[in-house]
BALUM-792568 format. One record per residue: residue number from 1; residue in three letters; x, y, z of N, C-alpha, C, O in turn. Coordinates in nm, 3 decimals, decimal comma. Example, Ala and Ser with C-alpha at 12.3 -4.5 7.8 and 13.67 -1.06 7.14 Angstrom:
2
@pos = 1; code = ALA; nc1 = 1,319; nc2 = -0,569; nc3 = 0,780; cac1 = 1,230; cac2 = -0,450; cac3 = 0,780; cc1 = 1,320; cc2 = -0,330; cc3 = 0,780; oc1 = 1,424; oc2 = -0,332; oc3 = 0,846
@pos = 2; code = SER; nc1 = 1,285; nc2 = -0,225; nc3 = 0,708; cac1 = 1,367; cac2 = -0,106; cac3 = 0,714; cc1 = 1,290; cc2 = 0,003; cc3 = 0,787; oc1 = 1,341; oc2 = 0,114; oc3 = 0,804
***
This chain:
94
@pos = 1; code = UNK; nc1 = 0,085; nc2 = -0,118; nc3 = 0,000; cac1 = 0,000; cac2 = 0,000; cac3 = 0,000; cc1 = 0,090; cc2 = 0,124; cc3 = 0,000; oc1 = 0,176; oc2 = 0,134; oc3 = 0,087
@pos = 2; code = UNK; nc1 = 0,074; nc2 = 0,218; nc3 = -0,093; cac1 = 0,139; cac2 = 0,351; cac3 = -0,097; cc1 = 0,075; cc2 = 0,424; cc3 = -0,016; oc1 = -0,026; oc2 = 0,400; oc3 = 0,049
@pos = 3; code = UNK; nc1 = 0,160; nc2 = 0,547; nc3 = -0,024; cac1 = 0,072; cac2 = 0,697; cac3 = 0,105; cc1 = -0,011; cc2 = 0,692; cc3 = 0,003; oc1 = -0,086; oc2 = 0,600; oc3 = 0,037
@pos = 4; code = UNK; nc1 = -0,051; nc2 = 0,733; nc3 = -0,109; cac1 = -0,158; cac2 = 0,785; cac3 = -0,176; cc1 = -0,308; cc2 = 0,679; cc3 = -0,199; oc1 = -0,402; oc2 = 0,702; oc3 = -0,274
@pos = 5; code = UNK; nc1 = -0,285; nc2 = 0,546; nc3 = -0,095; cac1 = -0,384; cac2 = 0,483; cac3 = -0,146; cc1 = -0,436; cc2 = 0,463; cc3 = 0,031; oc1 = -0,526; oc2 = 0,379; oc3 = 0,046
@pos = 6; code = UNK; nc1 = -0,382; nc2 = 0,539; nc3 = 0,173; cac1 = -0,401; cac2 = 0,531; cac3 = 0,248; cc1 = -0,596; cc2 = 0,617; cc3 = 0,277; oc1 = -0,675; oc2 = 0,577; oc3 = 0,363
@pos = 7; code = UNK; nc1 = -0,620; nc2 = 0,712; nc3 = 0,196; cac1 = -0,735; cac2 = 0,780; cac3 = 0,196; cc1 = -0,829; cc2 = 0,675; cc3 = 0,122; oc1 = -0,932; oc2 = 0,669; oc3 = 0,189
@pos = 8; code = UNK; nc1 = -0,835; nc2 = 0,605; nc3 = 0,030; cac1 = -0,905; cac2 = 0,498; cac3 = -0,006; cc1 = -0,926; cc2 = 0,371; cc3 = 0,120; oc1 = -1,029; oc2 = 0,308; oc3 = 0,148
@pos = 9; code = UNK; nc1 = -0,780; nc2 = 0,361; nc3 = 0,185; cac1 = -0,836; cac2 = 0,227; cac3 = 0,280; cc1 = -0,910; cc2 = 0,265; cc3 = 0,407; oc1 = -0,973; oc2 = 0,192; oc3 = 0,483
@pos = 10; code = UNK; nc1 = -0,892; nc2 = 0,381; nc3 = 0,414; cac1 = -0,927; cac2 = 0,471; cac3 = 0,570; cc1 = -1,061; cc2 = 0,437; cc3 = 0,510; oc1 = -1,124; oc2 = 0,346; oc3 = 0,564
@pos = 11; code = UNK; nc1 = -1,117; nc2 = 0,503; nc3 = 0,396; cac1 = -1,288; cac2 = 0,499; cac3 = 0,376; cc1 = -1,326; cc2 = 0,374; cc3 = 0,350; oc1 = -1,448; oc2 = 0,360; oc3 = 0,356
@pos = 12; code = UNK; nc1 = -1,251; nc2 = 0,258; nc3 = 0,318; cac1 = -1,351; cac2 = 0,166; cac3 = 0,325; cc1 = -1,408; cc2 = 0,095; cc3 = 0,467; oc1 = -1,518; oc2 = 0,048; oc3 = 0,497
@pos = 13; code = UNK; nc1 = -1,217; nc2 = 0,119; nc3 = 0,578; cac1 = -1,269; cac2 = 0,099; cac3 = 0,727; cc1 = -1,341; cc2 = 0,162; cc3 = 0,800; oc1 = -1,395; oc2 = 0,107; oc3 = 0,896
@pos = 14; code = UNK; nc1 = -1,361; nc2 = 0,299; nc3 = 0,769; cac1 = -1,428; cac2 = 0,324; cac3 = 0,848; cc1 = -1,616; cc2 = 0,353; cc3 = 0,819; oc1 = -1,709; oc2 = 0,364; oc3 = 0,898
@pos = 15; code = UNK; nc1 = -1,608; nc2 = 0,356; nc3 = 0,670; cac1 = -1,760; cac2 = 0,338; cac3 = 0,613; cc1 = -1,790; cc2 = 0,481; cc3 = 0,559; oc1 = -1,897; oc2 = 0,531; oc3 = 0,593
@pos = 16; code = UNK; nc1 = -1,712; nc2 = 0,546; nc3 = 0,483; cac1 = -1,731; cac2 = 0,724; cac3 = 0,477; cc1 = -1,679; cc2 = 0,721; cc3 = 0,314; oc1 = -1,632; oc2 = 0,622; oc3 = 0,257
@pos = 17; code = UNK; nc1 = -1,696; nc2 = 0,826; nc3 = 0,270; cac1 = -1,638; cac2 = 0,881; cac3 = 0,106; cc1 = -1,477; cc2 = 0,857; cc3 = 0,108; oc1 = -1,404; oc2 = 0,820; oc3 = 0,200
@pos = 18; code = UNK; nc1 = -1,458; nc2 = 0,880; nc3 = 0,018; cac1 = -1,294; cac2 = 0,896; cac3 = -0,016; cc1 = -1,289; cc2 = 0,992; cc3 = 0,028; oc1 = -1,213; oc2 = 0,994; oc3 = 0,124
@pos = 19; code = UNK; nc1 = -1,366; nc2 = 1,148; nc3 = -0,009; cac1 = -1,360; cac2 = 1,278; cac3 = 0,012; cc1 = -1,352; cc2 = 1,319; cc3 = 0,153; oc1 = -1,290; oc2 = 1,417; oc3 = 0,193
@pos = 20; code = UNK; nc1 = -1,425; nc2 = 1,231; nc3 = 0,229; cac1 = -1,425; cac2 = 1,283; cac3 = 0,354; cc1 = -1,279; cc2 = 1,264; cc3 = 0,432; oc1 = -1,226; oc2 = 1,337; oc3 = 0,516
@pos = 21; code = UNK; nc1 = -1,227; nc2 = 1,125; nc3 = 0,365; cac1 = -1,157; cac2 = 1,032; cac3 = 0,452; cc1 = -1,002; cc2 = 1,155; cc3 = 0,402; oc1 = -0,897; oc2 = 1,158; oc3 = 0,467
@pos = 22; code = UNK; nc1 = -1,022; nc2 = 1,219; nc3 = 0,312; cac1 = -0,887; cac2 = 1,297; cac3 = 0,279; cc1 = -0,844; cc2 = 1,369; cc3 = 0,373; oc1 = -0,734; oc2 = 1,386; oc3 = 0,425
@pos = 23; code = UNK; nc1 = -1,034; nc2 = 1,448; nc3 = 0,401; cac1 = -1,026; cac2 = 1,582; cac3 = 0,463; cc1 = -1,027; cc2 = 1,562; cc3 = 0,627; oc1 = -1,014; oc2 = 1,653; oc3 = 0,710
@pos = 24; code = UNK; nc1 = -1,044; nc2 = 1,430; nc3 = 0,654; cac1 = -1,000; cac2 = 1,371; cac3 = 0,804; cc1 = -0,853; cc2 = 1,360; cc3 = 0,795; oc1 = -0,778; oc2 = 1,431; oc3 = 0,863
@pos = 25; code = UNK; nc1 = -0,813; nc2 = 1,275; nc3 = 0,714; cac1 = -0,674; cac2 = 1,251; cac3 = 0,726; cc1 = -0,585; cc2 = 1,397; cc3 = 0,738; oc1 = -0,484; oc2 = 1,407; oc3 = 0,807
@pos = 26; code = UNK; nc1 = -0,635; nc2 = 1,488; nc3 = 0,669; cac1 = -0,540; cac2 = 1,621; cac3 = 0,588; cc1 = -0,571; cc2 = 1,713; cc3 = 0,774; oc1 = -0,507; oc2 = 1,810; oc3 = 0,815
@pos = 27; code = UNK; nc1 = -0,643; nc2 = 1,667; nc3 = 0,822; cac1 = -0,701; cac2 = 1,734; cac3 = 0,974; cc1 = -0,591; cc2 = 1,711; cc3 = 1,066; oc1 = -0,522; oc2 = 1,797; oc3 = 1,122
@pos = 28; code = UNK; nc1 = -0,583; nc2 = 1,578; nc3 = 1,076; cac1 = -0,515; cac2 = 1,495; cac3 = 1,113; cc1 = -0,347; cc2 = 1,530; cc3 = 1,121; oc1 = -0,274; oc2 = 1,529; oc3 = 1,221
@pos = 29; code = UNK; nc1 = -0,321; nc2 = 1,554; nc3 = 1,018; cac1 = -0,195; cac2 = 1,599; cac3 = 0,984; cc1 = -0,136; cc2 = 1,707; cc3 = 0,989; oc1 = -0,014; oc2 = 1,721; oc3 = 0,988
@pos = 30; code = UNK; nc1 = -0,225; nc2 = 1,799; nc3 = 0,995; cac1 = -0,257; cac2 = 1,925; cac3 = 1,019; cc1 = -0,210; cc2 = 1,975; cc3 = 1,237; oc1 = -0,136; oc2 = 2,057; oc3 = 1,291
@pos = 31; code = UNK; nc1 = -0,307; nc2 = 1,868; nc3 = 1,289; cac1 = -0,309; cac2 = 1,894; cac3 = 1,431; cc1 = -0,171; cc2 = 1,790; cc3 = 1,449; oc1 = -0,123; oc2 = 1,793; oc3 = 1,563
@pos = 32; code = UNK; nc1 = -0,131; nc2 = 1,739; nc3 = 1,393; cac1 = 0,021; cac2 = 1,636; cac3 = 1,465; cc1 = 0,146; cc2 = 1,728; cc3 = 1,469; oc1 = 0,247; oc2 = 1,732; oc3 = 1,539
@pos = 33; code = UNK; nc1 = 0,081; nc2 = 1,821; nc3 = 1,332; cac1 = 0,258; cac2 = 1,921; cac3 = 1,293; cc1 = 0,203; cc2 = 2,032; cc3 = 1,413; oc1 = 0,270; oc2 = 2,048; oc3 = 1,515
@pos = 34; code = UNK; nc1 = 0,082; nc2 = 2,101; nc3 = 1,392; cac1 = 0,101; cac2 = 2,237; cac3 = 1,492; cc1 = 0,094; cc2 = 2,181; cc3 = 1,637; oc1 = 0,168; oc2 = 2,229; oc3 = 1,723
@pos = 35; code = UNK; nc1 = -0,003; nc2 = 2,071; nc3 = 1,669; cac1 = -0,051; cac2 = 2,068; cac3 = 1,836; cc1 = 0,114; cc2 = 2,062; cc3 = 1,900; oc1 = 0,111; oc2 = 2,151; oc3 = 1,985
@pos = 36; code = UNK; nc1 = 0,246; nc2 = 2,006; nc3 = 1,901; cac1 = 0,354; cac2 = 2,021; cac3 = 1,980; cc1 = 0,370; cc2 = 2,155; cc3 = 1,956; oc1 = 0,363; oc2 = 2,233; oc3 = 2,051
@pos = 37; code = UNK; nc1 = 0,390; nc2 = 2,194; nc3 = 1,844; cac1 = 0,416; cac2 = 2,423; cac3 = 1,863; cc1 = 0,324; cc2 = 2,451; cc3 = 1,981; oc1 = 0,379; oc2 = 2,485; oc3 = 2,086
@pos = 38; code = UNK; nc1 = 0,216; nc2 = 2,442; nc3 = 1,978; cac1 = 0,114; cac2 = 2,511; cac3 = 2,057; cc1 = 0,135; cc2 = 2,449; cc3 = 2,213; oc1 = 0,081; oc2 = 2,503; oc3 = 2,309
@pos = 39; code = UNK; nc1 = 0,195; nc2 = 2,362; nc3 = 2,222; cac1 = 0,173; cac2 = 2,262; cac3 = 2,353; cc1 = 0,346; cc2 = 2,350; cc3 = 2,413; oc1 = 0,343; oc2 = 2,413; oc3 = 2,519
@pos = 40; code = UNK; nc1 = 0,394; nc2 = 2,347; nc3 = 2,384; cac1 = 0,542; cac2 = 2,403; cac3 = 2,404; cc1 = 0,538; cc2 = 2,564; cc3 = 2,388; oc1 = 0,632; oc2 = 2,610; oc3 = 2,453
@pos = 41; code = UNK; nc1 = 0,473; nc2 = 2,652; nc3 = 2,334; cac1 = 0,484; cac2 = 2,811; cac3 = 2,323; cc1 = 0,338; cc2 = 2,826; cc3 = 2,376; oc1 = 0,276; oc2 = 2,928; oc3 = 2,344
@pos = 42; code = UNK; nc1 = 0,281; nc2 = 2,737; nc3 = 2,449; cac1 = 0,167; cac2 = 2,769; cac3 = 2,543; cc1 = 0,130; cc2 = 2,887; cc3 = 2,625; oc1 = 0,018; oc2 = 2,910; oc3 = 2,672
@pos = 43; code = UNK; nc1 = 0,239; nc2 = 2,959; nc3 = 2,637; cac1 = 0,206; cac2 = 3,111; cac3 = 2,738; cc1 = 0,228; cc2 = 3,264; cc3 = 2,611; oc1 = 0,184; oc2 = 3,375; oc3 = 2,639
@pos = 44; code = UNK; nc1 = 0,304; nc2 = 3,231; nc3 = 2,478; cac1 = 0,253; cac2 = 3,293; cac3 = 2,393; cc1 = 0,294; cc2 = 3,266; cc3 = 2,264; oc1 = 0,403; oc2 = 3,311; oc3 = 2,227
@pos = 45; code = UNK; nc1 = 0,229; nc2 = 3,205; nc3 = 2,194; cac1 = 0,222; cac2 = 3,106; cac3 = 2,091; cc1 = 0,258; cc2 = 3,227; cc3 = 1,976; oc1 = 0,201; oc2 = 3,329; oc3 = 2,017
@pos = 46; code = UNK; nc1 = 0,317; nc2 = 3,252; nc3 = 1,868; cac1 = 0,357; cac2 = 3,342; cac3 = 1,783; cc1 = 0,234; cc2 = 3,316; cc3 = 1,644; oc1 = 0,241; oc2 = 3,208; oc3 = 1,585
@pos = 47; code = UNK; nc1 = 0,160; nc2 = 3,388; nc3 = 1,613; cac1 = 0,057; cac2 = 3,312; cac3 = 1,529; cc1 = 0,118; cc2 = 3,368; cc3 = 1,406; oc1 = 0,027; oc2 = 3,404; oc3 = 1,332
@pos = 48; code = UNK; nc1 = 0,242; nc2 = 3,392; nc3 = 1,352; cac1 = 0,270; cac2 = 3,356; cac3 = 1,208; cc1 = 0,396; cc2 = 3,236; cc3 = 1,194; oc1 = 0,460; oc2 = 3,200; oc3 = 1,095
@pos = 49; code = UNK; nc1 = 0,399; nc2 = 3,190; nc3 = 1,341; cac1 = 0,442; cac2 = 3,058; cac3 = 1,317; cc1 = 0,334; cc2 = 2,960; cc3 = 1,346; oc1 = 0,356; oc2 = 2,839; oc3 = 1,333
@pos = 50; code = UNK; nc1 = 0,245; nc2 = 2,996; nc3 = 1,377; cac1 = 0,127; cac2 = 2,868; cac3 = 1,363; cc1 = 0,055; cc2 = 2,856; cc3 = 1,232; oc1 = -0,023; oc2 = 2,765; oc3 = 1,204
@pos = 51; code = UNK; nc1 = 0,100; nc2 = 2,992; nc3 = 1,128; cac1 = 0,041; cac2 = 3,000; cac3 = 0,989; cc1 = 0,105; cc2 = 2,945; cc3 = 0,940; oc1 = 0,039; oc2 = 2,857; oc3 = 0,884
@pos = 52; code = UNK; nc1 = 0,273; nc2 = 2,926; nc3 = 0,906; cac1 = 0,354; cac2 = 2,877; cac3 = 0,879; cc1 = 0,339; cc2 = 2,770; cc3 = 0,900; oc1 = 0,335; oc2 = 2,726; oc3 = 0,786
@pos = 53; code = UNK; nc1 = 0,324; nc2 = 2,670; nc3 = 0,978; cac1 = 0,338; cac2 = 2,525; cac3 = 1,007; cc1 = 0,220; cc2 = 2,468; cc3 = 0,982; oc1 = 0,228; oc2 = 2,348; oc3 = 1,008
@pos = 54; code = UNK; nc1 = 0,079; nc2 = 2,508; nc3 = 0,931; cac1 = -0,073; cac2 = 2,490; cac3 = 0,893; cc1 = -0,095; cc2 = 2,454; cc3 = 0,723; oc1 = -0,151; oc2 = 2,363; oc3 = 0,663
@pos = 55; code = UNK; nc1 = 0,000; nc2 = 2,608; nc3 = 0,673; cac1 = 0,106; cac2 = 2,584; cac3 = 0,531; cc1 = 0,162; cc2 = 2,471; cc3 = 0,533; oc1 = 0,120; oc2 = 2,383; oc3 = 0,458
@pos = 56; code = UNK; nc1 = 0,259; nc2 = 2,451; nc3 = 0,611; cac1 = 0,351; cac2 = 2,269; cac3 = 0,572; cc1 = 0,291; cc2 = 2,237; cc3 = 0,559; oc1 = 0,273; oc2 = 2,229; oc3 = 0,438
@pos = 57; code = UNK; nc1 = 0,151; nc2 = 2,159; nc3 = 0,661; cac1 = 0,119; cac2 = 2,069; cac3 = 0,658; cc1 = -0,002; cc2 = 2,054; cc3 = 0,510; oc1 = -0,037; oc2 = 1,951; oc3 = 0,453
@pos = 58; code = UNK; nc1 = -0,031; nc2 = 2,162; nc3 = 0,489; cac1 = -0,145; cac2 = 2,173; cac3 = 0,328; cc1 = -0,076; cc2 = 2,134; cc3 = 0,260; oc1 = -0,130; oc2 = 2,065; oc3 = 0,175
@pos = 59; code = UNK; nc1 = 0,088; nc2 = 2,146; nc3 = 0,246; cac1 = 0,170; cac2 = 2,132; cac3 = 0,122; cc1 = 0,210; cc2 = 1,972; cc3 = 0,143; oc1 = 0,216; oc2 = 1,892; oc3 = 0,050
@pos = 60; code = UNK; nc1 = 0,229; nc2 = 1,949; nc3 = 0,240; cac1 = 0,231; cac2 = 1,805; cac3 = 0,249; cc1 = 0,119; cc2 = 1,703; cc3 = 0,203; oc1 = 0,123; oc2 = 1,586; oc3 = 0,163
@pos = 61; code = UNK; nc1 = -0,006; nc2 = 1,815; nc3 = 0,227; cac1 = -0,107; cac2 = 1,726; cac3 = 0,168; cc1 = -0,127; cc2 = 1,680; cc3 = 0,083; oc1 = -0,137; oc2 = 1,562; oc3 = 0,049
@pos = 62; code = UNK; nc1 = -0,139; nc2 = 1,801; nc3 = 0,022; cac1 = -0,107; cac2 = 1,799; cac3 = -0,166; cc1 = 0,009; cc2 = 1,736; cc3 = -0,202; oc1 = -0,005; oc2 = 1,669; oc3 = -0,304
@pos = 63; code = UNK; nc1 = 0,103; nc2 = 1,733; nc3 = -0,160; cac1 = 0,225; cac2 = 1,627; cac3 = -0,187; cc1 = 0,202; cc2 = 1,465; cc3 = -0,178; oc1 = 0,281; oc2 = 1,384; oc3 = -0,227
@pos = 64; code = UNK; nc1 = 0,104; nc2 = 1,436; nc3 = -0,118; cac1 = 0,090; cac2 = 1,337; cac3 = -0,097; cc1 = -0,035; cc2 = 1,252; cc3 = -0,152; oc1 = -0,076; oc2 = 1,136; oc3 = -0,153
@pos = 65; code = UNK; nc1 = -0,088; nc2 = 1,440; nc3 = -0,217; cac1 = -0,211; cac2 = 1,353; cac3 = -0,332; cc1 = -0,366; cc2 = 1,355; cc3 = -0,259; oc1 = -0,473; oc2 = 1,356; oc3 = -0,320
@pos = 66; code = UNK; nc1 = -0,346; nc2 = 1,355; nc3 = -0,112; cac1 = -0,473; cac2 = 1,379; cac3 = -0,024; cc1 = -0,597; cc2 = 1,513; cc3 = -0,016; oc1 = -0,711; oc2 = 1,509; oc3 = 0,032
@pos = 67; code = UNK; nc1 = -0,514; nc2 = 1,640; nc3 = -0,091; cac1 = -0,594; cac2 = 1,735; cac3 = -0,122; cc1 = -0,564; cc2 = 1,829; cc3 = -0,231; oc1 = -0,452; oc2 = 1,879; oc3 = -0,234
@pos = 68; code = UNK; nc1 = -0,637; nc2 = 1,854; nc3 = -0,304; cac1 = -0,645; cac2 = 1,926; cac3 = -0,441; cc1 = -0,572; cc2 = 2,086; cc3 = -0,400; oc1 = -0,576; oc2 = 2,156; oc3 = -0,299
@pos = 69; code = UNK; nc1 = -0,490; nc2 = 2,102; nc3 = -0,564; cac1 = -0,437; cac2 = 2,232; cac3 = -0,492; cc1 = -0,493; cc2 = 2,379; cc3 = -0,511; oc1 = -0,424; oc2 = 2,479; oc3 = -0,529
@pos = 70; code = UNK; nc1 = -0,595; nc2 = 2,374; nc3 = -0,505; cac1 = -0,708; cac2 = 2,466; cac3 = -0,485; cc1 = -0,720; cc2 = 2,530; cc3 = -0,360; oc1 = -0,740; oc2 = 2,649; oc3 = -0,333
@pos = 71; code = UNK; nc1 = -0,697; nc2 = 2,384; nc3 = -0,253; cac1 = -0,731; cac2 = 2,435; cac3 = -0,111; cc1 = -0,554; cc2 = 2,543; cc3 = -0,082; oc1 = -0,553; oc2 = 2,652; oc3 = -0,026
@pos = 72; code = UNK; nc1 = -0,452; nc2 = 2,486; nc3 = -0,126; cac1 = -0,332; cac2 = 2,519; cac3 = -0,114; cc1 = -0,376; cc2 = 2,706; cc3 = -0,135; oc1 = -0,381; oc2 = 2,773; oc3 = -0,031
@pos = 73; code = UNK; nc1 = -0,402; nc2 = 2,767; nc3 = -0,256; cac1 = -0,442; cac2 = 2,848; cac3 = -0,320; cc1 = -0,495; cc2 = 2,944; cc3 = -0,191; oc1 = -0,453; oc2 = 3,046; oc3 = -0,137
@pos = 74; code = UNK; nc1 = -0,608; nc2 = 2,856; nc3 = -0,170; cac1 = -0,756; cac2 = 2,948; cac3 = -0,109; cc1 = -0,657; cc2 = 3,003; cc3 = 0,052; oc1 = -0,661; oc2 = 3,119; oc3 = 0,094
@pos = 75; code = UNK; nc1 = -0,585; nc2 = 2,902; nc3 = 0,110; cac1 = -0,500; cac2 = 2,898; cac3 = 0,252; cc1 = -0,414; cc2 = 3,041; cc3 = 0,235; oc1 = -0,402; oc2 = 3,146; oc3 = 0,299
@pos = 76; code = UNK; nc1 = -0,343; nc2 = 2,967; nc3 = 0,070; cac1 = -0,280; cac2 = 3,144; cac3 = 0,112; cc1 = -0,351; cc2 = 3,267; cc3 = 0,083; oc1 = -0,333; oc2 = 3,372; oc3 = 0,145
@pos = 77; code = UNK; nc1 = -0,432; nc2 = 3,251; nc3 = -0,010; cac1 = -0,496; cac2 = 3,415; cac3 = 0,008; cc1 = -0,572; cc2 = 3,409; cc3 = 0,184; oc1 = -0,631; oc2 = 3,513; oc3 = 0,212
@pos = 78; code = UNK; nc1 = -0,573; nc2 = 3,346; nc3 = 0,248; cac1 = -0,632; cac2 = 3,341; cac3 = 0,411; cc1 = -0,513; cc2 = 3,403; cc3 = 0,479; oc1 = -0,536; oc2 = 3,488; oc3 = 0,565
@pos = 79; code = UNK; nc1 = -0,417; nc2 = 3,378; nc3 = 0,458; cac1 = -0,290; cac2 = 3,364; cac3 = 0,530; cc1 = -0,246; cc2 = 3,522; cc3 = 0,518; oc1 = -0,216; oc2 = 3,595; oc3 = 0,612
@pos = 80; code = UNK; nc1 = -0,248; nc2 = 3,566; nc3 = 0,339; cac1 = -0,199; cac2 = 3,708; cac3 = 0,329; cc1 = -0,299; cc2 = 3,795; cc3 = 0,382; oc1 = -0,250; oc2 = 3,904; oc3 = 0,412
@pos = 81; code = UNK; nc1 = -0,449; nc2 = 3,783; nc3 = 0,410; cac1 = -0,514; cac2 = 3,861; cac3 = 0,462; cc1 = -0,520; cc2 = 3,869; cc3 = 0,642; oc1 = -0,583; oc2 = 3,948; oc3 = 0,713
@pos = 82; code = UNK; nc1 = -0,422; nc2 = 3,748; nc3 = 0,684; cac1 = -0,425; cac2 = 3,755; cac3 = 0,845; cc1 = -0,326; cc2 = 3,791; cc3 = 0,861; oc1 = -0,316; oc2 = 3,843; oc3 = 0,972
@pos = 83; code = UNK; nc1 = -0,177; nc2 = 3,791; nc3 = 0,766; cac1 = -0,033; cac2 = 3,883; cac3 = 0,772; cc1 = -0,105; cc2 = 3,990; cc3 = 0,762; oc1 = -0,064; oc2 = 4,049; oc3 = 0,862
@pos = 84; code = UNK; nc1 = -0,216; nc2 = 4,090; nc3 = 0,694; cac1 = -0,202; cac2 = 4,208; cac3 = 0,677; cc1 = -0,244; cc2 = 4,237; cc3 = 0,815; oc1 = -0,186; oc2 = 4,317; oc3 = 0,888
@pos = 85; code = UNK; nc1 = -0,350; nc2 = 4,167; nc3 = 0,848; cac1 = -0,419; cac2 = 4,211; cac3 = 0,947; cc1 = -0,311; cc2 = 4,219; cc3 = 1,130; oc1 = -0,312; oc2 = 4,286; oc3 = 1,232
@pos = 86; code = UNK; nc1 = -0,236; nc2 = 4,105; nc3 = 1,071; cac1 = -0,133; cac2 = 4,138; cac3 = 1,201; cc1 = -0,071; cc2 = 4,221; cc3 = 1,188; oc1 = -0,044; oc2 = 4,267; oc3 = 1,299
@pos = 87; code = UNK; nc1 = -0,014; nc2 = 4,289; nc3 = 1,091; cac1 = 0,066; cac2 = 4,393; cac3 = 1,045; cc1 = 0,005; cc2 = 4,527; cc3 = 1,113; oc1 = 0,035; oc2 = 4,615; oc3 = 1,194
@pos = 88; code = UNK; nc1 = -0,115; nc2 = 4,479; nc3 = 1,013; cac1 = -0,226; cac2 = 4,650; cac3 = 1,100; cc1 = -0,212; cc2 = 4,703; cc3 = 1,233; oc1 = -0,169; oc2 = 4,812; oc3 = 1,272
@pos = 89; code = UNK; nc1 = -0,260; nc2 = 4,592; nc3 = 1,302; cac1 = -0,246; cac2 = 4,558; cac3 = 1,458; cc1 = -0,117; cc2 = 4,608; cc3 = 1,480; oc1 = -0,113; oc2 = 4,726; oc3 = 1,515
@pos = 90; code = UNK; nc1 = -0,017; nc2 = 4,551; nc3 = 1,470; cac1 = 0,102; cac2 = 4,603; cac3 = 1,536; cc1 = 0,129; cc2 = 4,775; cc3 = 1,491; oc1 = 0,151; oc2 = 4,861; oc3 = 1,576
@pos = 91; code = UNK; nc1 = 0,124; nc2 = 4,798; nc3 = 1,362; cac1 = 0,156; cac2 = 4,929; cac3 = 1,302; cc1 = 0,101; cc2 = 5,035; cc3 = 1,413; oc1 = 0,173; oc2 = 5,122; oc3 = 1,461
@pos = 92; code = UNK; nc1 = -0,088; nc2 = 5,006; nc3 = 1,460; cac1 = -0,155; cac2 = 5,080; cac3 = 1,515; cc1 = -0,122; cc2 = 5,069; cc3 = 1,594; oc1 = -0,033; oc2 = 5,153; oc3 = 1,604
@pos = 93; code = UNK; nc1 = -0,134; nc2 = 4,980; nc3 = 1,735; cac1 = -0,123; cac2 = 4,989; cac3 = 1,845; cc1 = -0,205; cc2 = 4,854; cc3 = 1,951; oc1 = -0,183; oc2 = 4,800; oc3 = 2,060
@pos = 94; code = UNK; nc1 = -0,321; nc2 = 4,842; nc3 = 1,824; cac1 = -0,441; cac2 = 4,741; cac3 = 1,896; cc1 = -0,389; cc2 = 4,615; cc3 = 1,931; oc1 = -0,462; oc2 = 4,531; oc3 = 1,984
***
């Protein structure tokens, strides 16, 4: 069994779509890379390194065939509108 045929066996064990079983898995992978950042910078977590490491893990996804790179796309226009917005914040004062 390859990584790319692991979203096919997940849905037949557990009884769900292929589609779903991606977007579990891609969750999945998602909370393994950030939850130690967050568990370790617990008193003040830097949130453009929690954007950064949310990124790996999308790009890993798509590397691995588990999610279309559309979602890759949509993350970063999310990402450049929460850099601006931290930017703002700090520039001003809030």
């Amino acid at each position: 069994m390859s990584l790319e045929d692991i979203p096919t066996y997940f849905s037949g064990v557990a009884g769900i779509t292929e589609a779903v079983a991606q977007v579990i898995l891609c969750l999945i992978i998602t909370v393994a890379i950030l939850f130690p950042y967050l568990v370790l910078a617990r008193n003040k977590p830097s949130p453009m390194i929690s954007l950064i490491l949310v990124f790996l893990a999308s790009c890993l996804c798509i590397g691995l065939g588990w999610a279309p790179l559309w979602i890759l796309i949509g993350e970063a226009l999310m990402m450049a509108m929460a850099v601006a917005y931290i930017g703002s914040n700090t520039v001003t004062g809030d």
